[in-house]
C-alpha positions as a Markdown table, in Angstrom:
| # | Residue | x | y | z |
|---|---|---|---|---|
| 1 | Unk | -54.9 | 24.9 | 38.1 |
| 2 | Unk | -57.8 | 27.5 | 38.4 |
| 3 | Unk | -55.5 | 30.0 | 37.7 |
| 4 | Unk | -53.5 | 28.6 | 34.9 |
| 5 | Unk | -57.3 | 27.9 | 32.9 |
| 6 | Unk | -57.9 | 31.3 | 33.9 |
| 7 | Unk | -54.8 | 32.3 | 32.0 |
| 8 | Unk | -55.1 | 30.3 | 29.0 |
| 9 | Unk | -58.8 | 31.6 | 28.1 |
| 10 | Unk | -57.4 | 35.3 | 28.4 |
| 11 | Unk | -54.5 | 34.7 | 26.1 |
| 12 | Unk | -57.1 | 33.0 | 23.7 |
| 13 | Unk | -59.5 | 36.2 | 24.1 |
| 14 | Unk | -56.9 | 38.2 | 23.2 |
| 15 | Unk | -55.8 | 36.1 | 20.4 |
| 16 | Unk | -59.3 | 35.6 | 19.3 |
| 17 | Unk | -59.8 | 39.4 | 19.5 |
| 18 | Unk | -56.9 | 40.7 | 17.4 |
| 19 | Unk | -57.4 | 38.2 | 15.0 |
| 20 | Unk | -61.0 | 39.6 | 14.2 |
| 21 | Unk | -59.3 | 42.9 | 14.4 |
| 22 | Unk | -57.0 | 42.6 | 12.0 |
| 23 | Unk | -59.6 | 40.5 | 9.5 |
| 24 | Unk | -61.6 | 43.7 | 9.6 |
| 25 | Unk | -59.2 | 46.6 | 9.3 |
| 26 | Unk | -58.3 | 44.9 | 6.2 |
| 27 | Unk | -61.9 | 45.6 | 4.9 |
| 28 | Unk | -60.8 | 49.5 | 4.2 |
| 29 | Unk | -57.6 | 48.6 | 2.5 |
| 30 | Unk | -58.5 | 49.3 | -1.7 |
| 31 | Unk | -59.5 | 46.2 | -3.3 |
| 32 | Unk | -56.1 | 44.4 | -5.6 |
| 33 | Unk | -56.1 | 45.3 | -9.2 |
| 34 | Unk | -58.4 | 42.9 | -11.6 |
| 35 | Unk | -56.2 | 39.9 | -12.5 |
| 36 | Unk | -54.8 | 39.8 | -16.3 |
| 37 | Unk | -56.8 | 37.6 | -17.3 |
| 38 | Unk | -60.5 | 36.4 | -16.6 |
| 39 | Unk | -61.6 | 33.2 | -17.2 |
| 40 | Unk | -64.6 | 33.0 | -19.7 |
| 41 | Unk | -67.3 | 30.6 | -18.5 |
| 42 | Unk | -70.2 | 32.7 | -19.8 |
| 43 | Unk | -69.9 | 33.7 | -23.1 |
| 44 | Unk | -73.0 | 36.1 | -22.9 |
| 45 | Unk | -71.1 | 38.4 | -20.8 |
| 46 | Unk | -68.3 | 38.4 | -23.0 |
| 47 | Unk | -67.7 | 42.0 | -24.3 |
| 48 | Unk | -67.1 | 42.7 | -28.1 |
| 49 | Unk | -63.0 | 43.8 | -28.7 |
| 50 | Unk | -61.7 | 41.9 | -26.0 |
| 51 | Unk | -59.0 | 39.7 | -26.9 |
| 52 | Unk | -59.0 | 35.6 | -26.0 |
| 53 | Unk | -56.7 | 32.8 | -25.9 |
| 54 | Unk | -57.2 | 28.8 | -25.2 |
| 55 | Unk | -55.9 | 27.9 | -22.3 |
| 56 | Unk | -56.8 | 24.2 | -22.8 |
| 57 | Unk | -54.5 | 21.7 | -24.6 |
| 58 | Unk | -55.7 | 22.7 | -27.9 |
| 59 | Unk | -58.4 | 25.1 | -29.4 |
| 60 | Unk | -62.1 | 24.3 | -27.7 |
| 61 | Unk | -64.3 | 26.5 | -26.0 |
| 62 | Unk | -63.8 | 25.0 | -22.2 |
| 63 | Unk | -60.5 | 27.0 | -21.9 |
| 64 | Unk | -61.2 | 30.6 | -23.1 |
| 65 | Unk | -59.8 | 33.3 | -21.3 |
| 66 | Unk | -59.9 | 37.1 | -21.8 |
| 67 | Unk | -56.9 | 38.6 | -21.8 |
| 68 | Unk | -54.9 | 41.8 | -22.4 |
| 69 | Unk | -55.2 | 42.5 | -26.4 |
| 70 | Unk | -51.4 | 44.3 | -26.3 |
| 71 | Unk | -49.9 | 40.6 | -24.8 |
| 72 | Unk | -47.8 | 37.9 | -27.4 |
| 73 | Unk | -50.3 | 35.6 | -27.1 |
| 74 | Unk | -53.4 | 38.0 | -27.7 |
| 75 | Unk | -54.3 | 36.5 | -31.2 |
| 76 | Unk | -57.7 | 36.2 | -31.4 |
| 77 | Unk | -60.2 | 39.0 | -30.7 |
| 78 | Unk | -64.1 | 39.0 | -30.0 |
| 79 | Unk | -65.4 | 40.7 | -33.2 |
| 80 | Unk | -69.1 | 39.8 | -31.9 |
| 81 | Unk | -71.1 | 38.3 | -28.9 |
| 82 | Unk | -74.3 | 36.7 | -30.3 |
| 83 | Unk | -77.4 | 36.2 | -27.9 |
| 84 | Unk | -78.2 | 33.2 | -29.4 |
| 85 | Unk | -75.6 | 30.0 | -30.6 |
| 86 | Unk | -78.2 | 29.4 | -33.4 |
| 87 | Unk | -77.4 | 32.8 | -34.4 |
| 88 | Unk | -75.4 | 34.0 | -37.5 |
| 89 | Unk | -72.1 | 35.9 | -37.2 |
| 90 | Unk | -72.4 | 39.2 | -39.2 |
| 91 | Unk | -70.3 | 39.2 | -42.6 |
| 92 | Unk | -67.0 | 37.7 | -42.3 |
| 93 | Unk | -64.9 | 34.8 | -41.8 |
| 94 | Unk | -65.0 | 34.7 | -38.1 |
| 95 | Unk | -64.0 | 31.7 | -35.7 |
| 96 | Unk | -67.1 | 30.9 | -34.4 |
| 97 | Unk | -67.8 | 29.6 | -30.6 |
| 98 | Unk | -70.9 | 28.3 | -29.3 |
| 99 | Unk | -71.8 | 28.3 | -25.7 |
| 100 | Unk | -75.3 | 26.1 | -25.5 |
| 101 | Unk | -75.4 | 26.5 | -21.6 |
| 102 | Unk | -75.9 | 30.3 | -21.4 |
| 103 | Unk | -77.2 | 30.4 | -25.5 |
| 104 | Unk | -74.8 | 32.5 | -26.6 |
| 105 | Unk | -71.6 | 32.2 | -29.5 |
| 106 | Unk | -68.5 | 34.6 | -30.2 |
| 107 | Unk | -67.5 | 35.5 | -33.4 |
| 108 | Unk | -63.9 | 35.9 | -33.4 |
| 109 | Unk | -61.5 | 37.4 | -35.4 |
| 110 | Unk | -57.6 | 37.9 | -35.4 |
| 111 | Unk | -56.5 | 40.2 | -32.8 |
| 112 | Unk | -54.2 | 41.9 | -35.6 |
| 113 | Unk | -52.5 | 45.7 | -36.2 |
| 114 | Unk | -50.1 | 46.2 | -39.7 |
| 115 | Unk | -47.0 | 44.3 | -39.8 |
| 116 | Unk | -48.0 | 41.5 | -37.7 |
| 117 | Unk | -47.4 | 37.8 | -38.4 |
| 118 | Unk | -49.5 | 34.6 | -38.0 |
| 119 | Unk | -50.0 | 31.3 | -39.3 |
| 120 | Unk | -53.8 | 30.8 | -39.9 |
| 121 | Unk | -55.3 | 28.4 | -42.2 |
| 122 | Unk | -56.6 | 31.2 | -45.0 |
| 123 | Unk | -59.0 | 28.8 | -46.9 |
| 124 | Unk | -60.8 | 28.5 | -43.7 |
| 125 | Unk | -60.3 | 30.3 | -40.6 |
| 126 | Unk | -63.1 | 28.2 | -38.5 |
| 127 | Unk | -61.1 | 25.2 | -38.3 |
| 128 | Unk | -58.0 | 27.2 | -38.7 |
| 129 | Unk | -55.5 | 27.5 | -35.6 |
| 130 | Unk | -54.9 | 31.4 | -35.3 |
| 131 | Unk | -51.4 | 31.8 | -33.5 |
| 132 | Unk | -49.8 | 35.8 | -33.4 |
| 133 | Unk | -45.4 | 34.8 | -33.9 |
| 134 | Unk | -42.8 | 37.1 | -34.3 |
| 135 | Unk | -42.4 | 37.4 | -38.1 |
| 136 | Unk | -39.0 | 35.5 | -38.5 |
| 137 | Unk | -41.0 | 32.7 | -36.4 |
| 138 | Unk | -40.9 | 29.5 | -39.3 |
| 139 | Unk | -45.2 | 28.7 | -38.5 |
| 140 | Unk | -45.7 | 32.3 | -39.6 |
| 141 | Unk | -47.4 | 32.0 | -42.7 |
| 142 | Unk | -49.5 | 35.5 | -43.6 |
| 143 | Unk | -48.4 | 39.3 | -42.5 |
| 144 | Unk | -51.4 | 41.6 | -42.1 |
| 145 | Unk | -50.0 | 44.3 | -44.5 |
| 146 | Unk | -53.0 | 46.5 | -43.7 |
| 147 | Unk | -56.6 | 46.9 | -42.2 |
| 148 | Unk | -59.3 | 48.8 | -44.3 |
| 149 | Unk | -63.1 | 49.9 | -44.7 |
| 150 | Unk | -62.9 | 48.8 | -48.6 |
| 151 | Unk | -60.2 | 47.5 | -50.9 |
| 152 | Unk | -57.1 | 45.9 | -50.0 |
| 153 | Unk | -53.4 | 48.0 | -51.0 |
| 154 | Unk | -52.1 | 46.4 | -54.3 |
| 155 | Unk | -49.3 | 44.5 | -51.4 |
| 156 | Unk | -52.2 | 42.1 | -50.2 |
| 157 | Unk | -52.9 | 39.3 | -52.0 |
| 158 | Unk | -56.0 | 38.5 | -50.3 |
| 159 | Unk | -58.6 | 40.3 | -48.0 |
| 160 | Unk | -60.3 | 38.7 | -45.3 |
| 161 | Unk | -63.7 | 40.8 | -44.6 |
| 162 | Unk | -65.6 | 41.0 | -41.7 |
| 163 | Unk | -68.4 | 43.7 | -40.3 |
| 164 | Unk | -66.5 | 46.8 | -39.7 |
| 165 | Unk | -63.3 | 46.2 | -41.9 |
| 166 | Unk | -61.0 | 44.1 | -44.2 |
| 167 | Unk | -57.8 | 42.2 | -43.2 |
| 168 | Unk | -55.2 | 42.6 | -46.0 |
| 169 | Unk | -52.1 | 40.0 | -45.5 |
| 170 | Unk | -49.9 | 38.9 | -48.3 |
| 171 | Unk | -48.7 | 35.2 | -47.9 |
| 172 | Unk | -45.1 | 34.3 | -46.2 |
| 173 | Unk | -44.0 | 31.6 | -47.1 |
């Protein structure tokens, strides 16, 4: 019997002993990449021309997440981080966020390059829902026929400004 405990406690040792080894020879291995997207819970550290999407069931600041601005559903970009959520959005006709727990608001904008497609509410982007669709999507409703410092190409038929540029998109359907 004395024997047989003796046995068992080694075996454990051993076990006990490679299992810390191996714990801690993972420790040099590189650390994995940064997932593809970072769920926002702070909007203070949020970092100006990073794109965002809702993950929640509908557009509301407790499912923001940061994502790649190049993905499908990359249709809103942050345009500005405000230190404050009394604080005004420069000029433009941003989405606006609030975050009252960390006193901060984002200012966003449509993540958009010429030629793409969305349906966004025109008359007023705040309450608007900004989706990105492939242009021969039926919700598509506006193509951003160009991005400028001053006045839109004849092609637009409306500008949407904000601080550092124009949005030119002519009206789809």
């Amino acid at each position: 019997m004395v024997v047989r405990q003796t046995v068992m406690v080694c075996v454990l040792a051993v076990l006990a002993y490679l299992g810390l080894w191996w714990a801690f020879s993972e420790a040099d291995e590189p650390a994995p990449a940064a997932p593809e997207s970072l769920f926002l819970t702070d909007y203070s550290k949020a970092a100006k021309g990073s794109c965002v999407k809702f993950t929640g069931p509908g557009e509301n600041d407790l499912g923001l997440t940061v994502i790649d601005c190049k993905g499908e559903r990359a249709a809103l970009k942050i345009g500005t981080v405000l230190t404050e959520t009394s604080a005004q959005c420069p000029r433009g006709e941003y989405k606006v966020l609030r975050d009252t727990r960390h006193n901060a608001a984002l200012c966003l904008l449509p993540n958009a390059e010429r030629g793409d497609c969305f349906e966004l509410d025109t008359e007023d982007l705040q309450r608007s829902v900004v989706s990105k669709f492939d242009c021969a999507a039926p919700r598509v409703n506006v193509q951003v026929v160009g991005i400028v410092r001053e006045s839109c190409p004849e092609e637009a038929e409306l500008g949407v400004p904000y601080e550092d540029m124009t949005l030119c998109l002519r009206r789809v359907r």
